[in-house]
C-alpha positions in Angstrom: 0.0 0.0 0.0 1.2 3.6 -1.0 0.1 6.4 0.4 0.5 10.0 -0.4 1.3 12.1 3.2 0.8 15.1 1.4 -2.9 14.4 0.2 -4.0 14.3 4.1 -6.3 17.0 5.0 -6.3 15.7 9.2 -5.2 18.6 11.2 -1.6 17.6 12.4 -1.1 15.7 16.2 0.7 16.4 18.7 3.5 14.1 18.4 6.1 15.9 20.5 3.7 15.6 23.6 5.4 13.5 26.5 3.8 11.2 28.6 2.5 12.3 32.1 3.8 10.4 33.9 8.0 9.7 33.1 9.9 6.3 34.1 12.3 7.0 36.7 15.5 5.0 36.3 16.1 1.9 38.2 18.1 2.2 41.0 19.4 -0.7 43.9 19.9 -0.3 47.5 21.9 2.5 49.2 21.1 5.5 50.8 17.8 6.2 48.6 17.4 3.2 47.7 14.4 0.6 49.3 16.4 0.6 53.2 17.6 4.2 52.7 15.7 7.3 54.1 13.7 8.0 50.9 11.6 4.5 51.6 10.7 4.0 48.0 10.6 0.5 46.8 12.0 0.9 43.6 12.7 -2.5 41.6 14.9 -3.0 39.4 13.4 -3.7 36.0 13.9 -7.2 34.2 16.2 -6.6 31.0 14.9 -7.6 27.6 14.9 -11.0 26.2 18.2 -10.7 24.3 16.1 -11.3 20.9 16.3 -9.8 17.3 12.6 -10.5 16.4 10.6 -7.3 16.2 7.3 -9.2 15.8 4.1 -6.4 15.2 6.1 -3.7 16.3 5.9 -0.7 13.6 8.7 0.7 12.5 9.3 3.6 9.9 12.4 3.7 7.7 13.1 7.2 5.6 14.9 7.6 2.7 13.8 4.0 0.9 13.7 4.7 -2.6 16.3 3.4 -4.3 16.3 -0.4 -4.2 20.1 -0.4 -4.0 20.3 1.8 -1.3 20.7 1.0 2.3 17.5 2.1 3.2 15.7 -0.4 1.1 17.7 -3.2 2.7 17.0 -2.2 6.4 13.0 -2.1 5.4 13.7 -5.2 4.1 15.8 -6.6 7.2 13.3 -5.6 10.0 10.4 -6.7 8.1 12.1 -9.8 8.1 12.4 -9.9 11.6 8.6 -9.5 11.8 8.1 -5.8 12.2 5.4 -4.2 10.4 7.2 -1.3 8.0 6.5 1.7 6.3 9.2 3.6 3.8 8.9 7.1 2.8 10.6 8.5 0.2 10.1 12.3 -1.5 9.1 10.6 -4.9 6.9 8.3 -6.5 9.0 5.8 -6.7 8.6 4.7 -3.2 5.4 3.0 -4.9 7.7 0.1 -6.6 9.9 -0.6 -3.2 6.7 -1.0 -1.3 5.0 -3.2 -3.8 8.3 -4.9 -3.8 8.7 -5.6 0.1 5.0 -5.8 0.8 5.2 -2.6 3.2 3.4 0.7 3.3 4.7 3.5 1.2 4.4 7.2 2.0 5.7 9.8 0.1 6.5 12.7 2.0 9.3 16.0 2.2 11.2 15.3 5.1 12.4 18.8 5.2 9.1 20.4 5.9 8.0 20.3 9.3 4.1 20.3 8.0 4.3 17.4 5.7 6.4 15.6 8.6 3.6 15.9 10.9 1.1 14.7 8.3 3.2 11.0 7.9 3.4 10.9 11.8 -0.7 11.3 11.5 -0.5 9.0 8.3 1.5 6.2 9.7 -0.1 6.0 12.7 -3.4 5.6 11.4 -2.3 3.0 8.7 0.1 1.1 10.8 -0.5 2.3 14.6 2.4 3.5 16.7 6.1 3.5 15.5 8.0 1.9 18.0 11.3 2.1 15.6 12.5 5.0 13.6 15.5 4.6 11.0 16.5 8.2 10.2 17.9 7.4 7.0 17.2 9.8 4.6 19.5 12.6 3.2 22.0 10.5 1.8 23.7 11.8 -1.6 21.7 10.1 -4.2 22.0 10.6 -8.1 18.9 12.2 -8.2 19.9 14.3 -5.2 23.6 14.3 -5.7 26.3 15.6 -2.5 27.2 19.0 -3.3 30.8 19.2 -3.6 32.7 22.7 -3.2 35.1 24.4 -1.0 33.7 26.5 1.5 34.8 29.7 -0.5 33.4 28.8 -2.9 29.4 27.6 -1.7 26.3 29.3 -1.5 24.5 30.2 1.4 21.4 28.2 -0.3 24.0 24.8 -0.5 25.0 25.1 2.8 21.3 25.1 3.8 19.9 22.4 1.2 22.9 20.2 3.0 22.0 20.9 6.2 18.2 20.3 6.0 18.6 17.2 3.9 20.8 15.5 6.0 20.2 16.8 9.3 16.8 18.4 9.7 15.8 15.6 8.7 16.4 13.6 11.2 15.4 16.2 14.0 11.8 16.4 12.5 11.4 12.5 11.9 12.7 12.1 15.8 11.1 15.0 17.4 7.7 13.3 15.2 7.6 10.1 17.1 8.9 10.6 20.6 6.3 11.5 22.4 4.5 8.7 21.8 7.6 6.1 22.3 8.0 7.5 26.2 4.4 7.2 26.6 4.7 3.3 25.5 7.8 3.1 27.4 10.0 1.5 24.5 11.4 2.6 21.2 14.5 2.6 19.3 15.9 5.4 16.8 18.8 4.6 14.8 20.0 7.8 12.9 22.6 7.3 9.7 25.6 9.2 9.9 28.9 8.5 8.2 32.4 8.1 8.9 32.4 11.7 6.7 32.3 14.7 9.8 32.6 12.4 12.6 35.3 10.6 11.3 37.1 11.9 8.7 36.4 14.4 6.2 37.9 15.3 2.3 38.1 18.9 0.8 34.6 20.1 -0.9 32.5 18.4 1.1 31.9 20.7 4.4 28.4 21.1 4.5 27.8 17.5 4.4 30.4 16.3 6.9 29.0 18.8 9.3 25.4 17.5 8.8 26.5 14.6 9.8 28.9 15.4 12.8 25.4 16.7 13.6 23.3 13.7 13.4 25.9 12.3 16.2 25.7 15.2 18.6 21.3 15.2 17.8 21.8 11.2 19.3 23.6 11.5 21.8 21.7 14.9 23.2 18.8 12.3 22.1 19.6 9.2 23.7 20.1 11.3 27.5 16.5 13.4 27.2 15.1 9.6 26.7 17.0 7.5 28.7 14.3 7.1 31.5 11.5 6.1 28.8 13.0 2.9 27.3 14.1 4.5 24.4 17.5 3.9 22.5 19.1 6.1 20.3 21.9 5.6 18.3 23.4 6.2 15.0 25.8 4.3 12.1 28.2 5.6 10.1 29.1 3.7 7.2 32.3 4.0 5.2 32.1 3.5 1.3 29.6 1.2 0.5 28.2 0.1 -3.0 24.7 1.9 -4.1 23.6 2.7 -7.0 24.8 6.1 -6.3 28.3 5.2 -6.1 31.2 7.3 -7.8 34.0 5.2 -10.0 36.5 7.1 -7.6 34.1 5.8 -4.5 34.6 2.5 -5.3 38.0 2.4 -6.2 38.6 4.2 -2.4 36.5 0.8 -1.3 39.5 -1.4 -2.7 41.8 0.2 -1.0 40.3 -0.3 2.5 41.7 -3.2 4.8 39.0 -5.3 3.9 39.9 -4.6 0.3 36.3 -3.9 -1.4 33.6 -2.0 -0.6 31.0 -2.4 1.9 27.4 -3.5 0.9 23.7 -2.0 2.3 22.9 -4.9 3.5 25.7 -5.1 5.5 24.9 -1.5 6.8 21.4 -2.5 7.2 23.1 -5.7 9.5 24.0 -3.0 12.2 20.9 -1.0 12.1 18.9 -4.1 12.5 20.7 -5.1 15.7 20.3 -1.4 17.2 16.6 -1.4 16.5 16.0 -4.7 18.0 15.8 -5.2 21.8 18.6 -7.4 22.0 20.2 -3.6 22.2 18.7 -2.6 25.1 21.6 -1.7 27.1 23.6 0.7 23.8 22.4 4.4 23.4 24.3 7.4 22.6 26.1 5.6 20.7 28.1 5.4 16.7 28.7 2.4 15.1 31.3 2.6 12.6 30.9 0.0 9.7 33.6 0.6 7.3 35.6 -2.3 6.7 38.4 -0.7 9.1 39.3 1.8 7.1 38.9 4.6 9.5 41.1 2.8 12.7 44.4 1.6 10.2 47.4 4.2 10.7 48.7 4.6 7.2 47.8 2.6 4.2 49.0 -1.2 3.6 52.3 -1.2 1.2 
C-alpha cells in the first residue's frame, strides 16, 4: 500500500507531547534506595529478552527509494524480523519498493515540518504506533547528488539544502515520534551518519560532513533526554559502500580499505537491524562505525 502524506487534510497531532507520567531510572539499594531514608521501593526492572525479532512492532524507515540503497535493505531486514514497516521516500517511486517488500509507502518531504507531521498522523493511522524509527534519509543520491565545493566557494542556499537534507531531517522525523515512544515506554531510533564529519572528512564536502557530525551530537543529546523512557538512540556511520549512487573514484577508495572492497547496504542494514531490536537494550548514545576498518588503520597497507 502507498500512500501520499501530502494528500491528508487531518489537522496535524501532537506528536512531540510526552507522557505524564516519566519512568524514573532503576536504582538498587543505598542510601535512597528501598532501606535508605527515601523509603521507596524501587525494583529493578527485568532486562529484555536478548532477541532480534521485532514481531508487530511498527517501524518507519526514511529515505527507501532506491532499491540499491541501504535504506531499502533495512525495510527489508526488519520486516524480516517481523516488524510491520513503512518507507517514505520524496518521490513516486517509493510506490515500486513497497510493492516490492509488501510494506506501506508514503511519500513525504522530510524537510518540511508540516508534511512531517502529516506521515506521523498517516502512519499511525495505517500502521499504529512506531515503535522504531530509521532516520535514513539525506544521503547523496544521483537524483539528489552531495554537493561538492570548498567553503569559499558555496552558497548560502548549499549550505542550507545540505543541512536540512541531512540533518533536519532527522530532528523532524525524531522529534515526530517521541512523544508517543515514552508514553509506550520503548522505542529505538537509529540515525545514519557516516564516517564523513565524525570521522574523517575530504576537501569540498563541508556542509555535508558537518550535517553529519550533527546527526551524532542530535543522538547522543537524544539518547540522555530519553533514557528514563525505554528508548534507545543511536546512530551508524558507514564508510564506502556500493549503491547505485556510487562514484568510480568511491569505489575504487572501497578497494583500498583493509577489507579490500567496498562495503554493501545490506551489511549497513546488519548493524541497524541489531540497534533497533531489543537485544540492544543496554547501547544508546552511541556510533557504530561499519567501514571495513578503514577509518582505525594508521597509514595505508604497502
Amino acid at each position: 500500500m502507498v500512500i501520499d502524506a501530502r494528500a491528508g487534510s487531518r489537522p496535524r497531532r501532537d506528536a512531540s507531547r510526552r507522557g505524564a507520567a516519566r519512568r524514573s531510572r532503576a536504582t538498587g539499594g543505598g542510601p535512597d534506595g528501598p532501606d535508605g531514608p527515601g523509603g521507596q521501593d524501587e525494583r529493578v526492572p527485568l532486562p529484555e529478552p536478548v532477541t532480534m525479532r521485532l514481531d508487530g512492532r511498527v517501524a518507519l524507515v526514511t529515505g527507501a527509494g532506491s532499491p540499491d540503497g541501504i535504506g531499502y535493505a533495512t525495510a527489508r531486514r526488519l520486516a524480516d524480523l517481523g516488524a510491520r514497516v513503512a518507507i517514505v521516500s520524496t518521490t513516486r517511486r517509493i510506490h515500486e519498493r513497497a510493492a516490492e517488500l509488501g510494506v506501506t509507502g508514503f511519500v513525504a518531504d522530510l524537510t518540511d515540518e508540516s508534511e512531517v507531521g502529516a506521515l506521523a498522523d498517516a502512519v499511525t493511522e495505517q500502521l499504529g504506533d512506531v515503535e522504531v524509527l530509521v532516520n535514513n534519509a539525506g544521503l547523496a543520491s544521483r537524483a539528489s547528488p552531495e554537493v561538492l565545493r570548498p567553503v569559499a566557494q558555496l552558497s548560502y542556499e548549499e549550505w542550507r539544502g545540505e543541512i536540512d537534507r541531512n540533518l533536519t531531517t532527522a530532528f523532524l522525523c525524531s522529534r515526530a515520534f517521541i512523544g508517543g515512544m515514552a508514553e509506550r515506554g520503548w522505542g529505538r531510533i537509529v540515525s545514519l551518519a557516516a564516517t564523513a564529519g565524525p570521522v574523517n572528512a575530504l576537501p569540498t564536502e563541508a556542509a555535508y560532513a558537518a550535517a553529519k557530525a550533527g546527526v551524532v551530537g542530535l543522538t547522543r543529546a537524544l539518547a540522555m533526554e530519553m533514557i528514563a523512557d525505554g528508548v534507545t538512540v543511536n546512530a551508524v556511520a558507514p564508510g564506502t559502500i556500493h549503491t547505485a549512487a556510487s562514484t568510480m573514484a568511491e569505489l575504487k577508495q572501497g578497494l583500498g580499505t583493509p577489507v579490500g572492497r567496498p562495503g554493501t547496504p545490506d551489511e549497513v542494514a546488519a548493524s541497524v537491524a541489531f540497534l533497533c531490536s531489543p537485544a540492544a537494550s543496554y547501547i544508546t548514545g552511541q556510533m557504530l562505525v561499519v567501514d571495513g576498518g578503514n577509518s582505525v588503520r594508521e597509514a595505508q597497507f604497502r
